[in-house]
N, C-alpha and C positions, 0 to 999 in steps of 0.2 A: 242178323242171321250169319252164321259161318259163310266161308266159303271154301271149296274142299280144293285141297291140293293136285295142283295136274304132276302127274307120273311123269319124270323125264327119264326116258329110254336110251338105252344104250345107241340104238340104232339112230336117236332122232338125235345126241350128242354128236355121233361120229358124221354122222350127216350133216351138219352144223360144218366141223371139223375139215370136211374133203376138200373148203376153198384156201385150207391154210399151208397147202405146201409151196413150195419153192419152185420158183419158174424160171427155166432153163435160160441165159440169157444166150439172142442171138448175136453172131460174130459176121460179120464178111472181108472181105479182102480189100485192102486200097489197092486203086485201079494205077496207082502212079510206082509204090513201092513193094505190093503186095503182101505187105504186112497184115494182121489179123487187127478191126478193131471192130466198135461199135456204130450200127448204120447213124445217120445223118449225124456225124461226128468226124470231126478236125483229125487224122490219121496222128497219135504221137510222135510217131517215126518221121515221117517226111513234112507234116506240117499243112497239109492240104487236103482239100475237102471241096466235091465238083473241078476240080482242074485248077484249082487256085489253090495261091497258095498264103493259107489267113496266118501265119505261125513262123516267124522265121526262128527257127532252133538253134543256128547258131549262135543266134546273138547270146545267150547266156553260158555256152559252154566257154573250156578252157581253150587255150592254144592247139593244148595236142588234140584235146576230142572236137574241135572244130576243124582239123585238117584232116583226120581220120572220117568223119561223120559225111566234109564235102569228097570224098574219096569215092565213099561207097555210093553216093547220090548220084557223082558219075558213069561208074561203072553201071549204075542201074539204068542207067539213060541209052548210055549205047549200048546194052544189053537190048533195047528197043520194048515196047507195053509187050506188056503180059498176055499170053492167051490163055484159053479153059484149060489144057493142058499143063499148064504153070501152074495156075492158078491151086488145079483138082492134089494136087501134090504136095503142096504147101497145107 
């Protein structure tokens, strides 16, 4: 015996369809350089993640972007941690 064809509807396609978009990725602030990255992730910028620090980035650069890079690490240090105010701005 046949079997008869089920109607696929417009509505029950795009219904299908509405789990397929694109989801926003979240960002937050490293709490050390307040750079933008991804939560439970090693900051690129400073190399740390929870207060440590897993990454030493100078090791791979050059002369000059290693004495430039520990420059600005300083300045960030006694600039003193960041508050909401810092933070909401960046």
């Amino acid at each position: 015996m046949a079997v008869p064809k089920q109607r696929k509807t417009k509505s029950r396609r795009n219904n299908r369809r509405s789990h397929h978009a694109l989801k926003k990725k979240s960002l937050t602030a490293c709490k050390k350089c307040g750079e933008l990255k991804m939560p439970h992730r090693v900051c690129q910028n400073c190399g740390t993640y929870k207060g440590r620090e897993y990454i030493d980035i100078t090791r791979k650069m050059t002369r000059r972007e290693k004495k430039r890079k520990e420059k600005e690490l300083e300045e960030q240090e006694k600039s003193g941690p960041l508050n909401m105010e810092d933070l909401s701005k960046k």
